[in-house]
C-alpha positions in Angstrom: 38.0 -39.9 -124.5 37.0 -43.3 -123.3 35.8 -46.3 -124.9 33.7 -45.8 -128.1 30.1 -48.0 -127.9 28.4 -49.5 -130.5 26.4 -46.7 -131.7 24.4 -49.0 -133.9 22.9 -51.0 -131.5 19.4 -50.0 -130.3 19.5 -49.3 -126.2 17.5 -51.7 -124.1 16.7 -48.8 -122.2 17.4 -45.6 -123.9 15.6 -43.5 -121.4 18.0 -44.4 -118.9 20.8 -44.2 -121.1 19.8 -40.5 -122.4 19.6 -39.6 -118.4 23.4 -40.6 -117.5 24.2 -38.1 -120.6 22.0 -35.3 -120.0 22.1 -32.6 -117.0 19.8 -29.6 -115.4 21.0 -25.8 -116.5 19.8 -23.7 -114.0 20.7 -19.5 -114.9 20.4 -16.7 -112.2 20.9 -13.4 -112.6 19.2 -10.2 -110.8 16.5 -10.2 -113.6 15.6 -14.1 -112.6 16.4 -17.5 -112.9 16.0 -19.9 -116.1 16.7 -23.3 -116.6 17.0 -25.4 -119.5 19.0 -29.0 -120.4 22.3 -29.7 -121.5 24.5 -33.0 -122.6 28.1 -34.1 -122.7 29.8 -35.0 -126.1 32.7 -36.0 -124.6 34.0 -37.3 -121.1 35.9 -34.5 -120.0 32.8 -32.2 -120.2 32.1 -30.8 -123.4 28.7 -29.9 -123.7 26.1 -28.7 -125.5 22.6 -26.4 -125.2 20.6 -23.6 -126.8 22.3 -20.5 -126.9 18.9 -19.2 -125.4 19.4 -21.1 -122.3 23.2 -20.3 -121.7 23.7 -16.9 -124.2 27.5 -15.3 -124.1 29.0 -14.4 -120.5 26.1 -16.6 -118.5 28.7 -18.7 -117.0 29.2 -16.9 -114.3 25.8 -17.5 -113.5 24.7 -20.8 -114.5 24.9 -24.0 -112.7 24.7 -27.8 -114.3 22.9 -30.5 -112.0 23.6 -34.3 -113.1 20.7 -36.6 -112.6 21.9 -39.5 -110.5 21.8 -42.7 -112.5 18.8 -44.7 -110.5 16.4 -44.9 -113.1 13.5 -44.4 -110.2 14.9 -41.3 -108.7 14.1 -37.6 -110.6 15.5 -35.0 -107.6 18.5 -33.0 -108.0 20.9 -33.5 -105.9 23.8 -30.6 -104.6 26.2 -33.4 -104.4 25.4 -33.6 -108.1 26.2 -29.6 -108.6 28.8 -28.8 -111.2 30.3 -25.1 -112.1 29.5 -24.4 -115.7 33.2 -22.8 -116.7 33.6 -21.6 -120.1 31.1 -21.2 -123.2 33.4 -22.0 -125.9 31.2 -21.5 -129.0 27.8 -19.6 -129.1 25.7 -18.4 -132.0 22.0 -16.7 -130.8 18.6 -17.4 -132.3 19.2 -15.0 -135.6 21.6 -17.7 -136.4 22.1 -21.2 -135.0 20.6 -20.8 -131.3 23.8 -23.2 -129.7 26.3 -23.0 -126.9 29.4 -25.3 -126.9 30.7 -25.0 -123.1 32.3 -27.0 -120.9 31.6 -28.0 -117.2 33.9 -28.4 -114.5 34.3 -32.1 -113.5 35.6 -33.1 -110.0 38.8 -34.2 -110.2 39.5 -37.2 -111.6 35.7 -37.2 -112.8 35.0 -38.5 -116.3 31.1 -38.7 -117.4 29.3 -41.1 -120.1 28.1 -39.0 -123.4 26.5 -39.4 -126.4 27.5 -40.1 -130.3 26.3 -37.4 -132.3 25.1 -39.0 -135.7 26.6 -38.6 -138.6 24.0 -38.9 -141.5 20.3 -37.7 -141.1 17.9 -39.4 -140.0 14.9 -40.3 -141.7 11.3 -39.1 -141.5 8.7 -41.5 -139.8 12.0 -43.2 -137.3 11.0 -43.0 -133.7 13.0 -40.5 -131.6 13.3 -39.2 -127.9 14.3 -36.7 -125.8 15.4 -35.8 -122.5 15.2 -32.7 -120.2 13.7 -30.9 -117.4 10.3 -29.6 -119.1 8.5 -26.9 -116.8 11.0 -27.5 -114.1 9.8 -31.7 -113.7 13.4 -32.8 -113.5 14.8 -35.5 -115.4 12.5 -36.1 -117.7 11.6 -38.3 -121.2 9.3 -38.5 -123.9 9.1 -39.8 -127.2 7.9 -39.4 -130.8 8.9 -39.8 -134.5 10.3 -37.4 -137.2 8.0 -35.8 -139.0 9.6 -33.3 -141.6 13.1 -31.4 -142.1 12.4 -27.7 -143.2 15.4 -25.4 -143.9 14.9 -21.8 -142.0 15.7 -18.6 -143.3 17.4 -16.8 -140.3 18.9 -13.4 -140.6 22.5 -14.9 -140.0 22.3 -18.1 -141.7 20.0 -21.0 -142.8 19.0 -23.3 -140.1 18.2 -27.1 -141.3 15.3 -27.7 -138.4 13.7 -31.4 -137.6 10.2 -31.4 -136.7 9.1 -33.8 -134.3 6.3 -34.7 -133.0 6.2 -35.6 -128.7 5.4 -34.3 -125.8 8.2 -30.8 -124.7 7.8 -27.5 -122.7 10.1 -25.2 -121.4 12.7 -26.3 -119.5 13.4 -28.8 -122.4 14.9 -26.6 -125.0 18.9 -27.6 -125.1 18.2 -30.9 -124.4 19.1 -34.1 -126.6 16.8 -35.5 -129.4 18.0 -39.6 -130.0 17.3 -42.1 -132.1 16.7 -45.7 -130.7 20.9 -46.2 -130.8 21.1 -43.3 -128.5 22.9 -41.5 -131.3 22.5 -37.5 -131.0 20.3 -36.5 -134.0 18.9 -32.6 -133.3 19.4 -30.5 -130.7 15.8 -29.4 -128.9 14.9 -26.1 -129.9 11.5 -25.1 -129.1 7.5 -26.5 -129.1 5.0 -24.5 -130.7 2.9 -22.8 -128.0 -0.7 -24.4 -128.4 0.1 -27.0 -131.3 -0.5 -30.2 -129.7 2.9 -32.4 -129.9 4.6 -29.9 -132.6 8.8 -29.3 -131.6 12.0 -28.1 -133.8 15.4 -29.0 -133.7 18.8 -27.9 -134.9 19.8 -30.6 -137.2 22.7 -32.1 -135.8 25.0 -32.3 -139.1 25.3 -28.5 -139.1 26.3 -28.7 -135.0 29.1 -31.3 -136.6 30.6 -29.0 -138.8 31.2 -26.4 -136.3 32.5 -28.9 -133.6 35.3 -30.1 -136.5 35.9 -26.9 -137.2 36.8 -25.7 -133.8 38.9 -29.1 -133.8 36.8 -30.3 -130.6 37.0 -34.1 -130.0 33.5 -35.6 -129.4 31.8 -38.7 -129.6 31.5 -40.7 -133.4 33.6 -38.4 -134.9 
Protein backbone atom coordinates (compact mmCIF):
# COMPACT_ATOMS: atom_id res chain seq x y z
CA UNK A 1 0.00 0.00 0.00
CA UNK A 2 1.21 3.46 -0.04
CA UNK A 3 2.31 5.83 2.49
CA UNK A 4 0.47 5.60 5.85
CA UNK A 5 -0.96 9.33 7.12
CA UNK A 6 -1.22 10.45 10.37
CA UNK A 7 -4.39 9.10 11.40
CA UNK A 8 -4.43 11.14 14.49
CA UNK A 9 -4.50 14.37 13.08
CA UNK A 10 -7.96 15.97 12.62
CA UNK A 11 -8.54 16.82 8.64
CA UNK A 12 -8.74 20.55 7.80
CA UNK A 13 -11.32 19.44 5.48
CA UNK A 14 -12.61 16.07 6.13
CA UNK A 15 -15.51 16.48 3.75
CA UNK A 16 -13.19 16.58 1.02
CA UNK A 17 -10.98 14.09 2.27
CA UNK A 18 -14.04 11.46 2.90
CA UNK A 19 -14.93 12.26 -1.02
CA UNK A 20 -11.42 11.18 -2.60
CA UNK A 21 -12.19 7.80 -0.49
CA UNK A 22 -15.68 7.13 -1.18
CA UNK A 23 -17.46 6.08 -4.63
CA UNK A 24 -21.20 5.72 -6.28
CA UNK A 25 -22.53 1.85 -6.45
CA UNK A 26 -24.96 1.79 -8.96
CA UNK A 27 -26.80 -2.16 -9.42
CA UNK A 28 -28.88 -3.07 -12.51
CA UNK A 29 -30.50 -6.03 -13.06
CA UNK A 30 -33.94 -6.86 -15.02
CA UNK A 31 -35.86 -6.25 -11.72
CA UNK A 32 -34.19 -2.48 -11.52
CA UNK A 33 -31.48 -0.48 -10.61
CA UNK A 34 -30.12 0.36 -6.93
CA UNK A 35 -27.49 2.39 -5.87
CA UNK A 36 -25.71 2.76 -2.67
CA UNK A 37 -21.92 3.96 -1.51
CA UNK A 38 -18.80 2.23 -1.25
CA UNK A 39 -14.95 3.13 0.08
CA UNK A 40 -11.51 1.83 -0.47
CA UNK A 41 -9.37 0.44 2.43
CA UNK A 42 -6.53 0.01 0.52
CA UNK A 43 -4.92 1.46 -2.78
CA UNK A 44 -5.27 -1.26 -4.98
CA UNK A 45 -9.13 -1.36 -4.55
CA UNK A 46 -10.29 -3.13 -1.65
CA UNK A 47 -13.54 -1.97 -0.76
CA UNK A 48 -16.20 -2.08 1.34
CA UNK A 49 -20.45 -1.65 1.45
CA UNK A 50 -23.59 -3.16 2.80
CA UNK A 51 -24.17 -6.52 1.70
CA UNK A 52 -27.70 -5.03 0.89
CA UNK A 53 -26.37 -2.83 -1.72
CA UNK A 54 -23.94 -5.36 -3.46
CA UNK A 55 -25.50 -9.08 -2.06
CA UNK A 56 -23.48 -12.31 -3.49
CA UNK A 57 -23.12 -12.61 -7.47
CA UNK A 58 -24.09 -8.63 -8.14
CA UNK A 59 -20.85 -7.98 -9.67
CA UNK A 60 -21.82 -8.69 -12.74
CA UNK A 61 -24.10 -6.01 -12.50
CA UNK A 62 -22.82 -3.28 -10.51
CA UNK A 63 -20.85 -0.38 -11.46
CA UNK A 64 -18.47 2.01 -8.99
CA UNK A 65 -18.40 5.85 -10.07
CA UNK A 66 -15.40 7.93 -8.30
CA UNK A 67 -16.30 11.39 -7.43
CA UNK A 68 -13.72 13.65 -9.01
CA UNK A 69 -11.69 15.38 -6.34
CA UNK A 70 -12.95 19.27 -6.97
CA UNK A 71 -14.50 19.85 -3.91
CA UNK A 72 -17.25 22.21 -5.88
CA UNK A 73 -18.13 19.57 -8.46
CA UNK A 74 -20.96 16.60 -7.35
CA UNK A 75 -21.68 14.96 -11.18
CA UNK A 76 -20.52 11.62 -11.98
CA UNK A 77 -18.48 11.33 -14.55
CA UNK A 78 -18.07 8.03 -17.17
CA UNK A 79 -14.46 8.83 -17.31
CA UNK A 80 -14.71 8.09 -13.57
CA UNK A 81 -16.58 4.51 -14.24
CA UNK A 82 -14.93 1.52 -12.72
CA UNK A 83 -15.96 -2.38 -13.10
CA UNK A 84 -16.78 -3.70 -9.76
CA UNK A 85 -14.78 -7.37 -10.15
CA UNK A 86 -15.07 -9.64 -7.39
CA UNK A 87 -17.10 -9.59 -3.93
CA UNK A 88 -14.62 -11.32 -1.79
CA UNK A 89 -16.47 -11.56 1.52
CA UNK A 90 -20.31 -11.05 2.05
CA UNK A 91 -22.56 -11.72 5.03
CA UNK A 92 -26.49 -10.52 4.52
CA UNK A 93 -28.70 -8.65 6.97
CA UNK A 94 -29.45 -11.89 9.34
CA UNK A 95 -25.86 -11.50 10.04
CA UNK A 96 -23.44 -8.61 9.44
CA UNK A 97 -25.02 -6.86 6.33
CA UNK A 98 -21.18 -6.31 4.59
CA UNK A 99 -19.51 -6.87 1.28
CA UNK A 100 -15.70 -6.91 1.01
CA UNK A 101 -15.01 -6.54 -2.98
CA UNK A 102 -12.67 -5.25 -4.98
CA UNK A 103 -12.78 -2.75 -8.01
CA UNK A 104 -10.95 -2.88 -11.05
CA UNK A 105 -8.44 0.03 -11.19
CA UNK A 106 -7.01 1.33 -14.58
CA UNK A 107 -3.82 0.25 -14.94
CA UNK A 108 -1.33 1.60 -13.09
CA UNK A 109 -4.21 3.32 -11.00
CA UNK A 110 -3.72 3.48 -7.24
CA UNK A 111 -6.57 5.49 -5.16
CA UNK A 112 -6.35 7.33 -1.58
CA UNK A 113 -8.35 5.26 1.27
CA UNK A 114 -9.26 5.44 4.62
CA UNK A 115 -7.81 4.06 8.14
CA UNK A 116 -10.24 1.99 9.73
CA UNK A 117 -9.98 2.70 13.63
CA UNK A 118 -8.94 0.51 15.87
CA UNK A 119 -10.58 1.24 19.34
CA UNK A 120 -14.21 2.49 19.62
CA UNK A 121 -15.09 5.55 19.60
CA UNK A 122 -16.85 7.30 22.20
CA UNK A 123 -20.41 8.59 22.67
CA UNK A 124 -21.06 12.36 22.32
CA UNK A 125 -17.54 12.63 19.52
CA UNK A 126 -18.68 14.32 16.31
CA UNK A 127 -18.79 12.07 13.27
CA UNK A 128 -19.53 12.24 9.41
CA UNK A 129 -20.49 10.51 6.56
CA UNK A 130 -20.34 10.42 3.03
CA UNK A 131 -22.58 8.95 0.17
CA UNK A 132 -25.06 9.47 -2.45
CA UNK A 133 -28.38 9.79 -0.33
CA UNK A 134 -31.60 9.64 -2.69
CA UNK A 135 -29.46 9.62 -5.71
CA UNK A 136 -27.79 13.52 -4.76
CA UNK A 137 -24.31 12.39 -5.58
CA UNK A 138 -21.50 12.95 -3.50
CA UNK A 139 -22.74 13.99 -0.67
CA UNK A 140 -21.90 14.86 3.35
CA UNK A 141 -23.35 15.39 6.53
CA UNK A 142 -22.56 15.29 10.03
CA UNK A 143 -23.47 14.43 13.57
CA UNK A 144 -22.25 12.82 16.86
CA UNK A 145 -22.46 9.33 18.44
CA UNK A 146 -25.19 8.80 20.33
CA UNK A 147 -25.26 5.15 21.77
CA UNK A 148 -23.70 1.53 20.88
CA UNK A 149 -26.49 -1.24 21.22
CA UNK A 150 -25.49 -4.85 20.54
CA UNK A 151 -28.27 -6.53 18.02
CA UNK A 152 -29.54 -9.91 18.28
CA UNK A 153 -29.52 -11.16 14.64
CA UNK A 154 -30.45 -14.65 13.70
CA UNK A 155 -26.70 -15.31 12.51
CA UNK A 156 -24.78 -13.43 14.95
CA UNK A 157 -24.72 -10.37 17.29
CA UNK A 158 -24.24 -7.17 15.58
CA UNK A 159 -22.39 -4.24 17.78
CA UNK A 160 -24.48 -1.16 15.96
CA UNK A 161 -23.53 2.75 16.54
CA UNK A 162 -26.29 5.08 16.62
CA UNK A 163 -25.83 8.30 15.23
CA UNK A 164 -27.57 11.07 14.91
CA UNK A 165 -27.34 13.30 11.19
CA UNK A 166 -28.91 13.72 8.36
CA UNK A 167 -28.92 9.92 5.79
CA UNK A 168 -31.43 8.42 3.19
CA UNK A 169 -31.17 5.87 0.83
CA UNK A 170 -28.52 5.80 -1.35
CA UNK A 171 -26.32 6.31 1.79
CA UNK A 172 -26.31 2.88 3.25
CA UNK A 173 -22.58 1.39 2.57
CA UNK A 174 -21.12 4.50 2.94
CA UNK A 175 -18.26 5.53 5.49
CA UNK A 176 -19.06 6.95 9.04
CA UNK A 177 -15.57 9.12 10.28
CA UNK A 178 -14.36 10.70 13.03
CA UNK A 179 -12.70 14.20 12.71
CA UNK A 180 -9.08 12.12 11.83
CA UNK A 181 -10.86 10.65 8.92
CA UNK A 182 -10.47 7.32 10.62
CA UNK A 183 -13.29 4.69 9.49
CA UNK A 184 -15.47 4.11 12.70
CA UNK A 185 -18.94 2.21 11.47
CA UNK A 186 -19.99 1.33 8.33
CA UNK A 187 -23.62 3.09 7.38
CA UNK A 188 -26.35 0.87 7.74
CA UNK A 189 -29.67 2.29 7.61
CA UNK A 190 -31.93 5.65 9.05
CA UNK A 191 -35.00 4.94 10.73
CA UNK A 192 -37.90 5.80 8.30
CA UNK A 193 -39.68 8.96 9.98
CA UNK A 194 -37.31 9.39 13.18
CA UNK A 195 -35.81 12.70 12.55
CA UNK A 196 -31.83 12.34 12.33
CA UNK A 197 -31.90 8.58 13.84
CA UNK A 198 -29.00 6.05 11.73
CA UNK A 199 -27.14 2.65 12.70
CA UNK A 200 -23.90 1.44 11.84
CA UNK A 201 -21.85 -1.74 11.86
CA UNK A 202 -19.25 -1.12 14.34
CA UNK A 203 -16.15 -1.14 12.67
CA UNK A 204 -14.01 -3.42 15.18
CA UNK A 205 -16.13 -6.43 14.23
CA UNK A 206 -15.46 -5.47 10.14
CA UNK A 207 -11.53 -5.66 11.60
CA UNK A 208 -11.71 -8.99 12.70
CA UNK A 209 -13.00 -10.38 9.58
CA UNK A 210 -10.62 -8.29 7.33
CA UNK A 211 -7.54 -10.00 9.56
CA UNK A 212 -8.96 -12.99 9.30
CA UNK A 213 -9.23 -13.22 5.58
CA UNK A 214 -5.49 -11.83 5.83
CA UNK A 215 -6.52 -8.67 3.65
CA UNK A 216 -4.05 -5.72 3.99
CA UNK A 217 -5.93 -2.42 4.75
CA UNK A 218 -5.34 0.83 6.07
CA UNK A 219 -4.14 1.14 10.18
CA UNK A 220 -3.77 -2.26 10.55
Amino acid sequence: MGKRENSTTPKPDLALYMKQRTFLIEVNTEEGSSIGTGFFINDQGLAITNWHVLPAGAEKFSTAYLYKENPDDSKIYTDKKRRIKNILWTEDTNGMDISIFSVELEQGESVPYFELASQRAAVGIDCATFGNPLGFTASYSAGHISAFREEERSNRKVMMMQYEMSTNGGNSGGPVCDKNGQIIAVHEQGVKDAQGLNFGIDILQIRRILDGLEFNYGGR
